[in-house]
N, C-alpha and C positions, 0 to 999 in steps of 0.2 A: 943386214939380213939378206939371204940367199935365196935367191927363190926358185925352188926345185923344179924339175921338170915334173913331179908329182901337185905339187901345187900349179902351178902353168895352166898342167892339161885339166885340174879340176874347176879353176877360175876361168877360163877359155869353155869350158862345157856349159858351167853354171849361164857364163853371159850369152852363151849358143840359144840356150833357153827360154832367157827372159825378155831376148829380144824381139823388139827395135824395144823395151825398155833400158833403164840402166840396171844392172844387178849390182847387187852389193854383199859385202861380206867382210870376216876378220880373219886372221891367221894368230890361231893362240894353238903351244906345243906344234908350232911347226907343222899344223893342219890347218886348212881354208875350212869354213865356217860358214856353209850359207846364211844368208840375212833377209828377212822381207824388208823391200822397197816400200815404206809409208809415204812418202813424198806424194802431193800431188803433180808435181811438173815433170816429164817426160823426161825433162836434159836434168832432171836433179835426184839425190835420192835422201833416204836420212832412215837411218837404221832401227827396227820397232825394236823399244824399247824392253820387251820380251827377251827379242834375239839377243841383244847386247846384254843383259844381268846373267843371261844361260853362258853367254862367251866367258863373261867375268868369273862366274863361278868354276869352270872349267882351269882358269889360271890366267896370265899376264896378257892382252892383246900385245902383241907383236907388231902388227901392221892392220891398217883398215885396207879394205879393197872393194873398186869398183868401177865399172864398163864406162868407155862413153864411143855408145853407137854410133857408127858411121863417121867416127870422127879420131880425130890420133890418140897417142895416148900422154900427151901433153898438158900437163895440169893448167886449169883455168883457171881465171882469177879467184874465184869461189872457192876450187880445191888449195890453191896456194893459204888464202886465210884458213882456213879447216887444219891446213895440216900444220899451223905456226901453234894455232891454238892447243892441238892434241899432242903436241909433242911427240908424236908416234910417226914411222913409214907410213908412207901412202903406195898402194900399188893400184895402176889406172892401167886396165886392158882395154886394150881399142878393140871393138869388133864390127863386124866383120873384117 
């Protein structure tokens, strides 16, 4: 999957906002999807399960997405199992 400079700038916005938390989100039809953050831990997220049946309804997730604050965009051991599991992209934006 390709990831636009139209998705970029909307994922890079979404995490401008939510931070110092993580945001999160899908990309279904090749649009980013904001998501609320249910997680209680700061370094983690997990998608309300609202957000995700709206995404499904809408068509295929594509990829999951989400921030990890202050920190690269190198998946951690937790996003590594997450993304074997869901057999889907993952896309991790660092911000700041």
């Amino acid at each position: 999957m390709k990831i636009t400079a139209k998705l970029k700038k909307a994922i890079q916005l979404h995490a401008s906002e939510i931070y110092p938390n993580e945001c999160c989100g899908v990309i279904v039809n090749d649009e980013y999807l904001r998501c609320r953050n249910i997680s209680e831990l700061k370094d983690q997220f997990e998608i309300h399960h609202e957000d995700l049946a709206r995404a499904e309804d809408l068509g295929e997730i594509q990829a999951y997405v989400h921030s990890h604050p202050n920190a690269s965009a190198q998946a951690s051991e937790l996003d590594l199992i997450q993304i074997e599991l869901h057999e889907k992209p993952w896309v991790i934006c660092a911000y700041p």
